[in-house]
C-alpha positions as CSV (number, residue, x, y, z in Angstrom):
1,X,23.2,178.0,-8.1
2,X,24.3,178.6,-4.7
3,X,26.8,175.8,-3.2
4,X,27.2,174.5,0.3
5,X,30.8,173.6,0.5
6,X,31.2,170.7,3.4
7,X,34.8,169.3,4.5
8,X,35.4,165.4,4.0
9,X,37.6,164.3,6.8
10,X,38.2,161.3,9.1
11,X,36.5,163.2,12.3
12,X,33.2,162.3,13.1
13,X,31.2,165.5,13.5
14,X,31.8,165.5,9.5
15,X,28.5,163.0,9.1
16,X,26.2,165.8,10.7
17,X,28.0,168.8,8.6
18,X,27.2,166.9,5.6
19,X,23.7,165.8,6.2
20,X,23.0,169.6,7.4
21,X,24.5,170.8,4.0
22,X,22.7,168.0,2.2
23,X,19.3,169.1,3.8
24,X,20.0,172.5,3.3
25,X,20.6,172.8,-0.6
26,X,17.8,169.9,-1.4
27,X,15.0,172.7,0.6
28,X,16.8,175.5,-1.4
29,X,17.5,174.4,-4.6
30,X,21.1,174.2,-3.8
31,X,24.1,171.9,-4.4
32,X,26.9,170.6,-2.4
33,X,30.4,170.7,-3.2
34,X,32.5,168.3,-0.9
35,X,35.9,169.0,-0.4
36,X,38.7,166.5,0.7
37,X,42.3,167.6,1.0
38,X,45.6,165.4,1.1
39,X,47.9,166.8,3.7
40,X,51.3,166.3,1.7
41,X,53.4,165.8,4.7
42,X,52.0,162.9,4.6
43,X,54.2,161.8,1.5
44,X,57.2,163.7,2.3
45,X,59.5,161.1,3.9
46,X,58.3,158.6,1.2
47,X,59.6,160.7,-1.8
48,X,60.1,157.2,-4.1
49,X,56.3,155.9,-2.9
50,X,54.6,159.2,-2.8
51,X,52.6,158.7,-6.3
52,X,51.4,155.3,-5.1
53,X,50.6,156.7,-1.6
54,X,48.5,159.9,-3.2
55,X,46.5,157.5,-5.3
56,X,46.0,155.6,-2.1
57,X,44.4,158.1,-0.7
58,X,42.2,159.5,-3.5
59,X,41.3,156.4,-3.0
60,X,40.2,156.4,-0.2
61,X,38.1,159.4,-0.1
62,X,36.6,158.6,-3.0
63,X,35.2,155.7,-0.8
64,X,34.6,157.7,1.5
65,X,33.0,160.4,0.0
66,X,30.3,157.5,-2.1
67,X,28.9,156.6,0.9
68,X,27.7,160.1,1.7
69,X,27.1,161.0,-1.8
70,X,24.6,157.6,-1.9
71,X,22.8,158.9,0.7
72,X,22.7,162.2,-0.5
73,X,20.9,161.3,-4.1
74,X,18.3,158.6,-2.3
75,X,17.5,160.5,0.8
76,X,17.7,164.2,-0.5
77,X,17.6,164.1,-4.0
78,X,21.2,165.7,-4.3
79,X,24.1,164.9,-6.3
80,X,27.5,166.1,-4.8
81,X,30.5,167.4,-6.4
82,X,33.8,166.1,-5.1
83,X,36.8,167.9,-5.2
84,X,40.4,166.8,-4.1
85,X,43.6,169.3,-3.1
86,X,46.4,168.7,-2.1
87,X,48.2,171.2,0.5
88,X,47.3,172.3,4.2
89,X,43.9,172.1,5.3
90,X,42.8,175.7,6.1
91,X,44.6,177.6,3.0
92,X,43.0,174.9,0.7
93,X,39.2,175.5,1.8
94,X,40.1,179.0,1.2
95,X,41.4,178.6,-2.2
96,X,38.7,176.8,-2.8
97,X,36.0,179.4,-2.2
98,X,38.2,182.0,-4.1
99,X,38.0,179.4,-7.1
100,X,34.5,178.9,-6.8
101,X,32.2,181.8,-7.1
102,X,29.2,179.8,-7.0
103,X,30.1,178.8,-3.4
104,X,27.7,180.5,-1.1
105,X,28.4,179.0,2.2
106,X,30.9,177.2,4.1
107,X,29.7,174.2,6.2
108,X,31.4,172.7,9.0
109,X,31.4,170.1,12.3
110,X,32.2,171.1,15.6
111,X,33.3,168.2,17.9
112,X,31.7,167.2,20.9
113,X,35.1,166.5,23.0
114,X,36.2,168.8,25.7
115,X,39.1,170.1,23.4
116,X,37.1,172.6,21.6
117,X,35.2,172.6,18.2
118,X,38.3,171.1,16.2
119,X,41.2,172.8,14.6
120,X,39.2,173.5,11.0
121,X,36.2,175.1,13.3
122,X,38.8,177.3,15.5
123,X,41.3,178.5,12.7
124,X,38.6,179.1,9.9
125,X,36.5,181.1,12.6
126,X,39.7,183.2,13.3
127,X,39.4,184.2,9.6
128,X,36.0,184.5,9.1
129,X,35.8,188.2,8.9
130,X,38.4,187.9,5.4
131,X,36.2,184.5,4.2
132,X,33.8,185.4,0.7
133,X,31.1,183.4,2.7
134,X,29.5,183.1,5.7
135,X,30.0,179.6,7.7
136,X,27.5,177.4,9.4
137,X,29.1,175.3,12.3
138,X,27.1,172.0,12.7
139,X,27.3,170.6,16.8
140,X,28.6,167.4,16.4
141,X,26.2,165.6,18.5
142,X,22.5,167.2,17.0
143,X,20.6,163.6,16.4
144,X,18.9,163.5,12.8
145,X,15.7,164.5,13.9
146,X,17.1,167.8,15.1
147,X,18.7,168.9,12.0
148,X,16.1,167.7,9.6
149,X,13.6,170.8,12.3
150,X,16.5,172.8,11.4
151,X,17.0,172.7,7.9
């Protein structure tokens, strides 16, 4: 089965990568894999708390990620994967589609500011010639109606 993998992140272009990958695999018999990853400088000055901070944040992107996943099985019939690293961003979705062979295609959201598509877009398009799978940039601004003629 061929997996769309689709970045969970706190940037807003992320709703329209995941409804495109959600769309995508239900019209081709796919599934989608959402990835989330902890950045751990985020727990480095807080060596004591750290363990209590991580679980705070699996938290919440867990929370996160249910309310896509909810739509995702009513609207499109699809049940998503989650899965949570911890590390850097970029080397971590890579890892990720080294680890799973059944990912077929990396899906992300380019924002819609006047400082470019967003550091995931511009690094992981600097790469893409050494990536297992093609990627699919989503524009940030396409209204519903417009992906769902897409997909």
């Amino acid at each position: 089965m061929r997996k769309f993998l689709v970045v969970l992140d706190d940037t807003r272009e992320c709703l329209n990568a995941m409804r495109f990958a959600a769309m995508r695999a239900a019209k081709t018999g796919g599934a989608v894999q959402v990835l989330s990853v902890i950045s751990p400088a985020d727990f480095g000055a807080w060596i004591g708390v750290g363990d209590i901070m991580r679980e705070e944040a699996r938290e919440r992107i867990e929370v996160h990620f249910e309310v896509y996943a909810k739509w995702m099985r009513d609207r499109q019939g699809i049940d998503p994967e989650l899965i949570i690293r911890e590390g850097e961003a970029v080397p971590e979705i890579m890892a990720q589609i080294r680890d799973d062979q059944e990912i077929g295609v990396l899906v992300l959201g380019a924002g819609t500011d006047n400082k470019g598509p967003g550091p995931l877009v511009t690094a992981l398009t600097k790469q893409a010639g050494t990536l297992a799978v093609p990627i699919t940039i989503v524009p940030g601004d396409l209204s519903k109606e417009r992906l769902e003629a897409i997909t």
